[in-house]
DSSP file (Angstrom, degrees, kcal/mol; ACC not computed):
  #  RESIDUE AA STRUCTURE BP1 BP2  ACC     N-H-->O    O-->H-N    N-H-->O    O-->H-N    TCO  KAPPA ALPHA  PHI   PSI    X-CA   Y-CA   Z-CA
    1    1 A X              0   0    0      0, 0.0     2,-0.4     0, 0.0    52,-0.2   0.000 360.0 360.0 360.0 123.9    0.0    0.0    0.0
    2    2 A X  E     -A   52   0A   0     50,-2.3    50,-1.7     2,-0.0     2,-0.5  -0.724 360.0-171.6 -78.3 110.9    1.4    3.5   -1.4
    3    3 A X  E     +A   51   0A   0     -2,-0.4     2,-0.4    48,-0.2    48,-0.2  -0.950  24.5 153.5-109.6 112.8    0.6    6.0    1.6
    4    4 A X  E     -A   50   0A   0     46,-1.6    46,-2.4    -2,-0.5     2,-0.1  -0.937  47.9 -92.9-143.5 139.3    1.6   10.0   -0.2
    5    5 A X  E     -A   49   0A   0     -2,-0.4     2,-0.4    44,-0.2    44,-0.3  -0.302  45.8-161.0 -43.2 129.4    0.5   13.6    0.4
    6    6 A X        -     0   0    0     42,-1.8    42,-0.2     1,-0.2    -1,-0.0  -0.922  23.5-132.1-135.3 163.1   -2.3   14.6   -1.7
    7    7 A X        -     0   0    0     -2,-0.4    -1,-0.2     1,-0.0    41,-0.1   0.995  35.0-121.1 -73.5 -76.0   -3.7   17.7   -2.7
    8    8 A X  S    S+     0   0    0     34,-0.0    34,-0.0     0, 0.0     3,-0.0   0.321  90.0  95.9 127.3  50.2   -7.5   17.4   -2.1
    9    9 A X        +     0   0    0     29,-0.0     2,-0.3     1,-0.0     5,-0.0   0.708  46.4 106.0-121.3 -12.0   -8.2   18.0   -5.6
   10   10 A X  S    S-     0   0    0      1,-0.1     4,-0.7     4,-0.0     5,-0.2  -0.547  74.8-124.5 -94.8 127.2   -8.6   14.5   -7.3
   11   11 A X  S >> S+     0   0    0     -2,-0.3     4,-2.2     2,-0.2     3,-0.7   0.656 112.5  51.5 -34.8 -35.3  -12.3   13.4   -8.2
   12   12 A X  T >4 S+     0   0    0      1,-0.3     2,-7.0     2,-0.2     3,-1.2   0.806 110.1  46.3 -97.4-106.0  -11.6    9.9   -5.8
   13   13 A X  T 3> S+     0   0    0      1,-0.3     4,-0.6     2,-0.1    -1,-0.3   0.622 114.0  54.2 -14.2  -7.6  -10.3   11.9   -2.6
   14   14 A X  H X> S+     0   0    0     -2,-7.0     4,-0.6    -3,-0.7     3,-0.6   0.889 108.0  43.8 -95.5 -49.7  -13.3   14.0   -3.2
   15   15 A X  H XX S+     0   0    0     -4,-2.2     3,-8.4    -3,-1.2     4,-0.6   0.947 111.1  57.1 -34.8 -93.9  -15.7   11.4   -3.3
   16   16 A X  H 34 S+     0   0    0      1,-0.4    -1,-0.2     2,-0.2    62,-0.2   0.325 101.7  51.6  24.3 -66.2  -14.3    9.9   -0.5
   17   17 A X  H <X S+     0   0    0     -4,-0.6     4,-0.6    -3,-0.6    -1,-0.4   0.368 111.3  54.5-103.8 -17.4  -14.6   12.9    1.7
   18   18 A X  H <X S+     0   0    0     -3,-8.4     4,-1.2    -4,-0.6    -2,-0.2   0.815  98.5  49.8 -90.1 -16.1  -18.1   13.1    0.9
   19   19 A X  H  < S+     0   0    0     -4,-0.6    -2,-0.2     2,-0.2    -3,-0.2   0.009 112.9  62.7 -83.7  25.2  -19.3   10.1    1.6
   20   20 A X  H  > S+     0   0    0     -3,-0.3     4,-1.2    -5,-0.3    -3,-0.2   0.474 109.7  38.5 -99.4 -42.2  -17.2   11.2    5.1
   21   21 A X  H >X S+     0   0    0     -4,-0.6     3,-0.6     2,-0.2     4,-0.6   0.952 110.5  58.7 -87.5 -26.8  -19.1   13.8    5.8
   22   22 A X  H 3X S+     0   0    0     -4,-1.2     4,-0.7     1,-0.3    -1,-0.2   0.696 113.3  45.8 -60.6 -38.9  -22.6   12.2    4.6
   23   23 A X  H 34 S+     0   0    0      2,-0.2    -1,-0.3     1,-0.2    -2,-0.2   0.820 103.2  60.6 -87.8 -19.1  -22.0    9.6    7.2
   24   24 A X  H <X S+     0   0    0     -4,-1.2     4,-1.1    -3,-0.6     3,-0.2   0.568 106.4  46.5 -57.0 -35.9  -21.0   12.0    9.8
   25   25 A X  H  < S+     0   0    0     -4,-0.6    -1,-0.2     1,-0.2    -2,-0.2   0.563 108.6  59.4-111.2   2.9  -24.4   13.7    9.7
   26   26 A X  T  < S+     0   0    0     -4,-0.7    -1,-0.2    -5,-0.1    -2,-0.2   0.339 117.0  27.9 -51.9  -3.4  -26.2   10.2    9.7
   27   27 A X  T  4 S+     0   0    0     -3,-0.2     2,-0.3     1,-0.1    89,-0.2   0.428 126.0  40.3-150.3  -7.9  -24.8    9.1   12.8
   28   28 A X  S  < S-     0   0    0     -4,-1.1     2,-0.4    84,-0.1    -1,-0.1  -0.904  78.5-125.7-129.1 164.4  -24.2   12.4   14.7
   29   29 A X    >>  -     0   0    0     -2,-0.3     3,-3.2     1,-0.1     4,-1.4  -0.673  43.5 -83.3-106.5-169.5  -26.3   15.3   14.8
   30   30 A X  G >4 S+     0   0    0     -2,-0.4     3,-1.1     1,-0.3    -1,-0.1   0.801 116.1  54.8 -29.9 -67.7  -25.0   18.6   13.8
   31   31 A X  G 34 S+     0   0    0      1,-0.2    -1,-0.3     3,-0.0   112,-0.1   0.386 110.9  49.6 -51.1   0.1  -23.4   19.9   16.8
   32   32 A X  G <4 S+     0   0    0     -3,-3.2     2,-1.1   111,-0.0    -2,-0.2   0.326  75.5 113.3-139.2 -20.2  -21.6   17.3   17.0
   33   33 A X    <<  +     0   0    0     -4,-1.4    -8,-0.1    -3,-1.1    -3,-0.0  -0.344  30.6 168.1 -49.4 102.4  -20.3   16.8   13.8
   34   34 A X        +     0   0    0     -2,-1.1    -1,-0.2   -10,-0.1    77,-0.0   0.917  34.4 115.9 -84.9 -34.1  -16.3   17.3   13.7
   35   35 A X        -     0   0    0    -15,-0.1     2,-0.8     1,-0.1    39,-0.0   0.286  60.8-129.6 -71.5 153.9  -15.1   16.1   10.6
   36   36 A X        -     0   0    0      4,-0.1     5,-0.2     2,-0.0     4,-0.1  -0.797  12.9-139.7-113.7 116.3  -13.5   19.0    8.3
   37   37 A X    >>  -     0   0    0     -2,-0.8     3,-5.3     3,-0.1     4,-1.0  -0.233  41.9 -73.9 -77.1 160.0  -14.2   19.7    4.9
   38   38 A X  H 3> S+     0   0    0      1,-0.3     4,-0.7     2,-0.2    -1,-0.1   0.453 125.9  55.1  11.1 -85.9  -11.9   20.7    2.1
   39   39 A X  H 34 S+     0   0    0      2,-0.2    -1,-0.3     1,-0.2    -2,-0.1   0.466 113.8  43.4 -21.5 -31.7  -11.2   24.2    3.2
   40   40 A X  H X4 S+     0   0    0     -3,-5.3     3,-3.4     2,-0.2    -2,-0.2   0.762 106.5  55.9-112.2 -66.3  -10.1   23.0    6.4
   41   41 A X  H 3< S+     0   0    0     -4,-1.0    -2,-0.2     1,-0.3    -3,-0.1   0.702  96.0  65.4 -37.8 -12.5   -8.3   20.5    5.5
   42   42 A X  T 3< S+     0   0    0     -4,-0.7    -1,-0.3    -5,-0.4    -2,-0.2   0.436  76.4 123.6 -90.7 -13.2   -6.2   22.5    3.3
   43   43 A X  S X  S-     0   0    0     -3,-3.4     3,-3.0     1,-0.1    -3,-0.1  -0.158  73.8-115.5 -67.8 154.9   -4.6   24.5    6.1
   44   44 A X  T 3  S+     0   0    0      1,-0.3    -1,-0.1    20,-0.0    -3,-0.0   0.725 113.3  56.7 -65.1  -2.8   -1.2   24.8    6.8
   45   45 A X  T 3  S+     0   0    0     20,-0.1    20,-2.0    19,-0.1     2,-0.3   0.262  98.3  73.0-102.3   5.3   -1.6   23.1   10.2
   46   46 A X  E <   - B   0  64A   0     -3,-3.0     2,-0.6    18,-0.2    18,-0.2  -0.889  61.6-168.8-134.7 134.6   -3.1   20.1    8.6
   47   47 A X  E     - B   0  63A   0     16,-1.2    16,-1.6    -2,-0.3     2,-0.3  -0.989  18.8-157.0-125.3 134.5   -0.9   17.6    6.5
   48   48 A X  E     - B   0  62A   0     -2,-0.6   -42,-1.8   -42,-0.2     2,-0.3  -0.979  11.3-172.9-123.4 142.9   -3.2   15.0    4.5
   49   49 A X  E     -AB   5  61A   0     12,-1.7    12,-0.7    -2,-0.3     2,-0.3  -0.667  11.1-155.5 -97.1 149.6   -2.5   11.6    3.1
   50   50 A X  E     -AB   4  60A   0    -46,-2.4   -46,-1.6    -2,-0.3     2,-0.4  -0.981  16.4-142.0-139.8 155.0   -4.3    8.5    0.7
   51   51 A X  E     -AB   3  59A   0      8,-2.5     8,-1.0    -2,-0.3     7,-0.4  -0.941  25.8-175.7-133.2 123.3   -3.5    4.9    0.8
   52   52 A X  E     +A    2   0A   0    -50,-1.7   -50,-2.3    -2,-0.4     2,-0.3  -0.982   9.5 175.3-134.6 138.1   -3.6    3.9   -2.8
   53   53 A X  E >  S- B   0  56A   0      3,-2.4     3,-2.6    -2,-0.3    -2,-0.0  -0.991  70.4  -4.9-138.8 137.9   -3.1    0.1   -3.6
   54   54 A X  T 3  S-     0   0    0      1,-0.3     3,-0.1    -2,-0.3    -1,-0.1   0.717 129.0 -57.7  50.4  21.5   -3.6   -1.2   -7.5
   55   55 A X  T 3  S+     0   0    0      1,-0.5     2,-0.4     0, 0.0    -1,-0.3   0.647 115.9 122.1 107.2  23.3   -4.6    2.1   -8.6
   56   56 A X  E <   -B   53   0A   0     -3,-2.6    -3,-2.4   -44,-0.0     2,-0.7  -0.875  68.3-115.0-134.8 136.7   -7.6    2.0   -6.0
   57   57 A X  E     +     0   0A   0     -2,-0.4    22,-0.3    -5,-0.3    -5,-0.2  -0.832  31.4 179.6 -52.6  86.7   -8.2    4.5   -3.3
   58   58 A X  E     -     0   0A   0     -2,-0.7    21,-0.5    -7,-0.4     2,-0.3   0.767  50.3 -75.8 -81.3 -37.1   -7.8    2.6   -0.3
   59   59 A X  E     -B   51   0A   0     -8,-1.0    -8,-2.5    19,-0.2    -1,-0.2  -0.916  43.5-119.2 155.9-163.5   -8.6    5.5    2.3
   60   60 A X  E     -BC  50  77A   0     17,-0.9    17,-0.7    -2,-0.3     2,-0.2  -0.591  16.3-178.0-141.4-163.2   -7.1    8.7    4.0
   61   61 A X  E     -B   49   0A   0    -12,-0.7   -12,-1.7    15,-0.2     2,-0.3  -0.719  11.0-140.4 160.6 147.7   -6.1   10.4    6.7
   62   62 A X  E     -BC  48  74A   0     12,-1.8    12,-2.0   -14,-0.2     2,-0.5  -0.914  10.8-160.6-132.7 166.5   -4.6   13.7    8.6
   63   63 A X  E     -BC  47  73A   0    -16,-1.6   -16,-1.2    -2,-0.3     2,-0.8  -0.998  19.3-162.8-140.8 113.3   -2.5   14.5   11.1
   64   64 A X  E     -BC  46  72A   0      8,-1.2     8,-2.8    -2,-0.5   -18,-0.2  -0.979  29.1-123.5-140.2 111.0   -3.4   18.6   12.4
   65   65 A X  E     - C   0  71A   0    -20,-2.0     6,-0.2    -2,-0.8     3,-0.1  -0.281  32.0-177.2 -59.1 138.7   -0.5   20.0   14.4
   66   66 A X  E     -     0   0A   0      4,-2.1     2,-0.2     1,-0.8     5,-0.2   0.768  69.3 -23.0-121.1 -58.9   -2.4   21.0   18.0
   67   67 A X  E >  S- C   0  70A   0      3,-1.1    -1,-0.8     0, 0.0     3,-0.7  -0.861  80.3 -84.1-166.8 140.9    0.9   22.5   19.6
   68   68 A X  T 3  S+     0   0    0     -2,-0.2     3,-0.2     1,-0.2    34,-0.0   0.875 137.2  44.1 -34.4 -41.3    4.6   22.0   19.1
   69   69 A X  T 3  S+     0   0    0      1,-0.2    37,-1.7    35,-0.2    36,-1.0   0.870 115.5  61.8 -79.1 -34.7    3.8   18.9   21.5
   70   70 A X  E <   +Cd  67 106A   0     -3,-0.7    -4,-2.1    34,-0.2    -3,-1.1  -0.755  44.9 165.9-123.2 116.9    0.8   17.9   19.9
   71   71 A X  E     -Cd  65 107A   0     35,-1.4    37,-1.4    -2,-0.9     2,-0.5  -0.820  19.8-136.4-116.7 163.5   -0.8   16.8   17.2
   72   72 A X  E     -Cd  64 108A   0     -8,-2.8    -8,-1.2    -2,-0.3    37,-0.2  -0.943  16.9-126.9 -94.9 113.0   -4.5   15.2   16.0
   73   73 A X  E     -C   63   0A   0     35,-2.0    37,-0.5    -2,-0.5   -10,-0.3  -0.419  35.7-178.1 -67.8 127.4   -5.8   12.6   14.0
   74   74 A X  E     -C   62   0A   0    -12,-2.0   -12,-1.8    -2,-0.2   -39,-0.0  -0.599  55.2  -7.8-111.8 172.4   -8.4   13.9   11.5
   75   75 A X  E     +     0   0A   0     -2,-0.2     2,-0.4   -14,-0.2    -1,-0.1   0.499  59.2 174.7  -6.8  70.2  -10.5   12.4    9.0
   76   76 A X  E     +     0   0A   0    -15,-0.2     2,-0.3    -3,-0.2   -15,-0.2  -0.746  22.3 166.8 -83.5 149.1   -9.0    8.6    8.9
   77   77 A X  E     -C   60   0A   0    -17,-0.7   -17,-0.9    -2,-0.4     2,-0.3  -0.856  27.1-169.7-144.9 172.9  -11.8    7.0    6.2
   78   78 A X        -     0   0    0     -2,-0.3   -19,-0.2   -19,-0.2   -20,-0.1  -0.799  40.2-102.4-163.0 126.3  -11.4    3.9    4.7
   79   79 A X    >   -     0   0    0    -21,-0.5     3,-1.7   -22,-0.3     4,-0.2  -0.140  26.5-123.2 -35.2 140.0  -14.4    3.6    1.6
   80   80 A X  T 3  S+     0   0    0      1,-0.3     3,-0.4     2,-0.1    -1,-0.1   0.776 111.5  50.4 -83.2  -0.4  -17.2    1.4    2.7
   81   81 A X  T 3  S+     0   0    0      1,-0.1    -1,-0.3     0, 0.0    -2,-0.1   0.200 112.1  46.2 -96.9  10.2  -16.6   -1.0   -0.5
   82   82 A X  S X  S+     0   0    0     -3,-1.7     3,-1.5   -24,-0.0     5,-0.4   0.139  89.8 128.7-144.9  10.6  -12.9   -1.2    0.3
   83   83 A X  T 3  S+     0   0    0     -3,-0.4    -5,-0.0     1,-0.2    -3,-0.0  -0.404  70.1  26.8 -62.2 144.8  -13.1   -2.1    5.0
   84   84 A X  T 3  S+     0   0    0      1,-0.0    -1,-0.2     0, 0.0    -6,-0.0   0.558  86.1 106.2 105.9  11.5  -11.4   -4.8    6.5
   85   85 A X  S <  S-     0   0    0     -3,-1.5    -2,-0.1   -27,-0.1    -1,-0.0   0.356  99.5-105.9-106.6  12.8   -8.8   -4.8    3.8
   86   86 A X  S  > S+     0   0    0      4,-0.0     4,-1.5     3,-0.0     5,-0.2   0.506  79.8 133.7  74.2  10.0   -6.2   -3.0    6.8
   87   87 A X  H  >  +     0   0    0     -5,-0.4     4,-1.7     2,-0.2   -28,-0.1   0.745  66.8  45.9 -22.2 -62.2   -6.4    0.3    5.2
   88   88 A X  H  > S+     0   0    0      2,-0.2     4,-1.1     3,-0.2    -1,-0.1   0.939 106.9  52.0 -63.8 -60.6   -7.0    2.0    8.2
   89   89 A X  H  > S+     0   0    0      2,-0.2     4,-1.0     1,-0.2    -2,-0.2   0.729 112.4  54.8 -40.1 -29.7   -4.2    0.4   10.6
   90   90 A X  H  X S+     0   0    0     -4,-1.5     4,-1.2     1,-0.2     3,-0.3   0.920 108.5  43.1 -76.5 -35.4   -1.9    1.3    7.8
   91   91 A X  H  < S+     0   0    0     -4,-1.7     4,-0.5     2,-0.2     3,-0.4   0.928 115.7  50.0 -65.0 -28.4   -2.9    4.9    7.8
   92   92 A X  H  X S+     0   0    0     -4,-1.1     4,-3.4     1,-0.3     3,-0.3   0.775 105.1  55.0 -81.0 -20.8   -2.9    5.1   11.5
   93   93 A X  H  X S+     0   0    0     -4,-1.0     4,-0.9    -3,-0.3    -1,-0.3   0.630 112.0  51.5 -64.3 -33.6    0.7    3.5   11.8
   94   94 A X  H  < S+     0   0    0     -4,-1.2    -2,-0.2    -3,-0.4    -1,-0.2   0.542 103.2  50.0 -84.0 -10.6    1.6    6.3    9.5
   95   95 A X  H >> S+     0   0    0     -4,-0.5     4,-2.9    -3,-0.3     3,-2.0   0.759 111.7  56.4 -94.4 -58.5    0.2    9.2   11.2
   96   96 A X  H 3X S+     0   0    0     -4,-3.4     4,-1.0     1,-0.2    -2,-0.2   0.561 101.6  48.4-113.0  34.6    1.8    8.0   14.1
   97   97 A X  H 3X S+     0   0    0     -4,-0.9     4,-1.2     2,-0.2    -1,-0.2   0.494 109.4  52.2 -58.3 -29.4    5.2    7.8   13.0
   98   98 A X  H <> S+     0   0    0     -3,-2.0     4,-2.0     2,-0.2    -2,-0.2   0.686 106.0  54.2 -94.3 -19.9    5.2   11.1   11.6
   99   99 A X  H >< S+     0   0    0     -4,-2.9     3,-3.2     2,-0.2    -2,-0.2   0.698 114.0  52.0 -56.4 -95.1    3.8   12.4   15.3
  100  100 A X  H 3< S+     0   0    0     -4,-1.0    -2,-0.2     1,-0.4    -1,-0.1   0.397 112.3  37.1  24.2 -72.4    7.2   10.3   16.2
  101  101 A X  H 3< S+     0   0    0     -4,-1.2    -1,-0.4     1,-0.3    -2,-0.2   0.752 111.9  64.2 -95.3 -20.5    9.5   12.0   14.0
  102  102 A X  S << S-     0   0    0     -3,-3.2    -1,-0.3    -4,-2.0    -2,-0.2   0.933 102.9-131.5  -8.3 -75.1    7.5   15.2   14.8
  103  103 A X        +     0   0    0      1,-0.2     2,-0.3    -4,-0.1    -2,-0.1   0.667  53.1 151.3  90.8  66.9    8.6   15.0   18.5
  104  104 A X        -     0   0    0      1,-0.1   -34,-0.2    -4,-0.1    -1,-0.2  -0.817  40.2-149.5-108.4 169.8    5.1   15.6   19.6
  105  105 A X  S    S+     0   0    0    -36,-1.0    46,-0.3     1,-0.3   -35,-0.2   0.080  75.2  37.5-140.1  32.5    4.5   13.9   23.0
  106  106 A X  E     -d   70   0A   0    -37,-1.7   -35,-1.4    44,-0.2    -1,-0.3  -0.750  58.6-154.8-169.7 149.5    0.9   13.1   22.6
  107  107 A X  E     -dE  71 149A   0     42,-1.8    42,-2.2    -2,-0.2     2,-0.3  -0.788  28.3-173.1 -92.2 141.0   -1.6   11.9   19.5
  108  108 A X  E     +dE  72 148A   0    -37,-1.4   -35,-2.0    -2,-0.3     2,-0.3  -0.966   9.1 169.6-128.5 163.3   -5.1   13.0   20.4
  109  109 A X  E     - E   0 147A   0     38,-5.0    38,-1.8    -2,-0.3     2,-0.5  -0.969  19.7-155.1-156.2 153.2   -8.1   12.2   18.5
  110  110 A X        +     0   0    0    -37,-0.5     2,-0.2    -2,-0.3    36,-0.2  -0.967  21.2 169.9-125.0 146.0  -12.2   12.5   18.9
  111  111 A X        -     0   0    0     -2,-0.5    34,-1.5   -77,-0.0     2,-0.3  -0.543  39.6 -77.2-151.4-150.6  -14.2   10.3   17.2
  112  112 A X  B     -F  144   0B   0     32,-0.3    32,-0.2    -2,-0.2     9,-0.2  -0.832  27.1-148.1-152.2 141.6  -18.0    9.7   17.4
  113  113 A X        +     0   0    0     30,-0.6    31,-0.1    -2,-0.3    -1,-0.1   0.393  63.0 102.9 -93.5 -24.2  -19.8    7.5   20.3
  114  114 A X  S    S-     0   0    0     29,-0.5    -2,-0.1     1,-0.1   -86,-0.0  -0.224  94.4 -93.4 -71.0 173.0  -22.5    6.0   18.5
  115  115 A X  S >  S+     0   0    0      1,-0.2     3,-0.9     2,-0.1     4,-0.3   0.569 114.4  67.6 -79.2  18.8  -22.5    2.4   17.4
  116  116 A X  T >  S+     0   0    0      1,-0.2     2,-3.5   -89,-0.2     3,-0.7   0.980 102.1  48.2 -86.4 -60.6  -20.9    3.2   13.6
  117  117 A X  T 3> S+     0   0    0      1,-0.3     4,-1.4     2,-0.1    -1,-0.2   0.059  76.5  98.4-102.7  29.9  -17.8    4.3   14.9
  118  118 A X  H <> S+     0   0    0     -2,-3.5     4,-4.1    -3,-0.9    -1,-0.3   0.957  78.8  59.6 -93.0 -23.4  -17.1    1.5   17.2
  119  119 A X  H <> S+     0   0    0     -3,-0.7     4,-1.5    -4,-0.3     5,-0.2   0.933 109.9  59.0 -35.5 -45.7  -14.6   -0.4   14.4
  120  120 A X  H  4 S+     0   0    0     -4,-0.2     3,-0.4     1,-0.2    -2,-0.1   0.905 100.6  48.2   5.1 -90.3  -13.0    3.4   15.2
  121  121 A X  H >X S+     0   0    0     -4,-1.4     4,-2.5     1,-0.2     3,-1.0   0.861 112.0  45.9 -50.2 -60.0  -12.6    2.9   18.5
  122  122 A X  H 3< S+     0   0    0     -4,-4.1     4,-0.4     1,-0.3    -1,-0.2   0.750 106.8  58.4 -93.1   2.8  -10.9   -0.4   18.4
  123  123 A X  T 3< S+     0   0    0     -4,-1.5    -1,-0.3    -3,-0.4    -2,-0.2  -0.021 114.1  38.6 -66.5   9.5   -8.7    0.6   15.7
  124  124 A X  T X4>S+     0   0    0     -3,-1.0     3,-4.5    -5,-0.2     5,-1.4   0.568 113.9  52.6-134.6 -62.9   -7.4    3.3   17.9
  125  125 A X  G ><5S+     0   0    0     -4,-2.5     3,-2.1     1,-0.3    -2,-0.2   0.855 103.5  64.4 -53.2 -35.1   -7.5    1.3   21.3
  126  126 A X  G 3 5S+     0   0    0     -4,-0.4    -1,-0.3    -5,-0.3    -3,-0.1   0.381 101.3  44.3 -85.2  13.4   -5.4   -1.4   19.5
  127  127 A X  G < 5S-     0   0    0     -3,-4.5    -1,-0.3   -35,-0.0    -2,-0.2  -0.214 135.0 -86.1-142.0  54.8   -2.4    0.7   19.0
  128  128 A X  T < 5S+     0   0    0     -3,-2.1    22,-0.3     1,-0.1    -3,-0.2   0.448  71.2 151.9  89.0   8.5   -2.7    2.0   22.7
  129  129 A X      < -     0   0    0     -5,-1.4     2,-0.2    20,-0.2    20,-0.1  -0.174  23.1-167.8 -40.5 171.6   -5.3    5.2   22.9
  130  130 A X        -     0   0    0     16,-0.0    18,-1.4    19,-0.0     2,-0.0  -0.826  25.3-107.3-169.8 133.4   -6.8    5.4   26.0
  131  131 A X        +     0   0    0     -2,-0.2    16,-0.2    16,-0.2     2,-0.2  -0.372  45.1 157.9 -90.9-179.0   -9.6    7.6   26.3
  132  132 A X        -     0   0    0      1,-0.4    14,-0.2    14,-0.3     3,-0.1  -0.453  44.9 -59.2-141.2-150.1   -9.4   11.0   28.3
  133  133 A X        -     0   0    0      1,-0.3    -1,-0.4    -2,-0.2     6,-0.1   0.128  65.6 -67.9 -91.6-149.9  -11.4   14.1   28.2
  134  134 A X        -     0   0    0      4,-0.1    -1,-0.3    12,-0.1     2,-0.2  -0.170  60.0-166.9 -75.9-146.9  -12.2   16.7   25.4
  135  135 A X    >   +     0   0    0      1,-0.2     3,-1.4     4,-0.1     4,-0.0  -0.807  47.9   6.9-173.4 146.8   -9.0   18.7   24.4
  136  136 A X  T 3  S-     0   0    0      1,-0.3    -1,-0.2    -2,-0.2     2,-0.1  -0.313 132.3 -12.3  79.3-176.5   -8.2   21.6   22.6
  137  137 A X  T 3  S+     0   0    0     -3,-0.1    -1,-0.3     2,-0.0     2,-0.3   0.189 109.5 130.1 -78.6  14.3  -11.8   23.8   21.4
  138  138 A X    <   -     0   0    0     -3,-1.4     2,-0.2    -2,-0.1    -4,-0.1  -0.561  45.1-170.9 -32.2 122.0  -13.3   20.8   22.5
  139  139 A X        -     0   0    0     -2,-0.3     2,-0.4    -5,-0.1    -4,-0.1  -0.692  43.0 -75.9-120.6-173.6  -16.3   20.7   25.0
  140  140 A X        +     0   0    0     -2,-0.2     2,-0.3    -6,-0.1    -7,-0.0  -0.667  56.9 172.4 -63.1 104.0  -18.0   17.9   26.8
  141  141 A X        -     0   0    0     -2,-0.4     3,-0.4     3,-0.2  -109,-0.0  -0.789  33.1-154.0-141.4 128.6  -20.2   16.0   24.2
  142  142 A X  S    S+     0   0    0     -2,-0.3    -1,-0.1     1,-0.2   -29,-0.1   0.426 102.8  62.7 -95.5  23.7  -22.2   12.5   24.9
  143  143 A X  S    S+     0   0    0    -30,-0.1     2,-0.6   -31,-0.1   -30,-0.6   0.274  98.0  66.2-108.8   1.5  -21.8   12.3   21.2
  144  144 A X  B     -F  112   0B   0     -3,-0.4     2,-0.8   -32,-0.2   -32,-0.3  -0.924  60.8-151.3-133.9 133.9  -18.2   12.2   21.2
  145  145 A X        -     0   0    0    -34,-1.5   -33,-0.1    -2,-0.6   -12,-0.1  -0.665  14.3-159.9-112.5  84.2  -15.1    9.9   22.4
  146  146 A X        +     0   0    0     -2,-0.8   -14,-0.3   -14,-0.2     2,-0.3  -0.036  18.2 161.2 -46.6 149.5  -12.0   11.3   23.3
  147  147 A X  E     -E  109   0A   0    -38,-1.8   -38,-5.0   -16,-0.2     2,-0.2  -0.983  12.2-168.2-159.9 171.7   -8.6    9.2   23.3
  148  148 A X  E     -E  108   0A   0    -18,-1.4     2,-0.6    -2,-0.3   -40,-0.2  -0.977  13.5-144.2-149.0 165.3   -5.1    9.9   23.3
  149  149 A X  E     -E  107   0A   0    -42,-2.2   -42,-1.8    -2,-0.2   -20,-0.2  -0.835  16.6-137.2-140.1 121.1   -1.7    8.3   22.9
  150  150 A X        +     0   0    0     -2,-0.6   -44,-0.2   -22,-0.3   -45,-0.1  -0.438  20.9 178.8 -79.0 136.3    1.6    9.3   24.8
  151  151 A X              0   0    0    -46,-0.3   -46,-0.2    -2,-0.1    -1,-0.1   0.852 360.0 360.0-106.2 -62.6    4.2    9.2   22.0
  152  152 A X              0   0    0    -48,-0.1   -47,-0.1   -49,-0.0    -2,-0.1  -0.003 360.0 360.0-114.0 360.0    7.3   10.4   24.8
C-alpha cells in the first residue's frame, strides 16, 4: 500500500470525503459533527495523506499539528466498499510515525460515540489510545469519544 500527500483535488479523494461527511451527519447530529471539509483540510496546520493500492483508493487520513507537543488525528476514512482490507491500521501507523519523527509527545483524537464508529474505536484502542477528556476547542459532548496516545 502506497501511503503520499495529496492535494485534495482528485475526483476519488473527493468522493471519499463526501461520503465522510454524509456519514458523519447520519450518525451524529450537527453539533456534533467534527469532521473537516476541504477548506479545512487545506490549512497549513493540517498535513493530509491517501493509501492507494492497485490504482484503488484505499482511504485517507490527517494528522493537524495542535501545539509543538501535539498533534490530532483527523479524517482517517477507509471507503465502505474497500473495509477490513487494513487500510486503516496502515494509515494510522503512519500518522503516528510522523507524530514520532515530529517530536510531539501526545496523539489526540475524537471520534464519534454511537455504534458506527465503534470499528473506530478499536482501531485506535489497539495501537494504545486510551480515552481521556475533550481537548483543545473541544467541549464535553455525549456524542463524542476522546482518546489519546503518549508518544514520549
Amino acid at each position: 500500500m502506497d501511503i503520499r500527500p495529496d492535494d485534495l483535488t482528485g475526483p476519488e479523494i473527493l468522493d471519499l470525503l463526501n461520503e465522510h461527511l454524509r456519514n458523519m451527519y447520519e450518525w451524529s447530529p450537527p453539533e456534533s459533527v467534527h469532521a473537516l471539509d476541504i477548506a479545512k483540510l487545506q490549512r497549513p496546520e493540517i498535513t493530509f495523506w491517501t493509501a492507494w493500492q492497485d490504482g484503488l483508493l484505499m482511504g485517507c487520513g490527517a494528522l493537524k499539528e495542535l501545539s509543538p507537543t501535539e498533534g490530532e488525528v483527523k479524517s482517517m476514512r477507509t471507503p465502505d466498499a474497500r473495509r477490513g482490507q487494513g487500510a486503516g491500521r496502515r494509515m494510522l501507523e503512519h500518522i503516528v510515525a510522523v507524530a514520532r519523527e515530529r517530536g510531539y509527545a501526545w496523539l489526540r483524537l475524537e471520534t464519534g460515540s454511537q455504534p458506527g464508529f465503534a470499528p473506530a474505536r478499536r482501531l485506535y484502542a489497539s495501537h494504545g489510545f486510551e480515552t481521556r477528556g475533550p481537548f483543545a476547542d473541544y467541549i464535553e459532548d455525549p456524542n463524542s469519544v476522546f482518546m489519546q496516545l503518549r508518544l514520549r
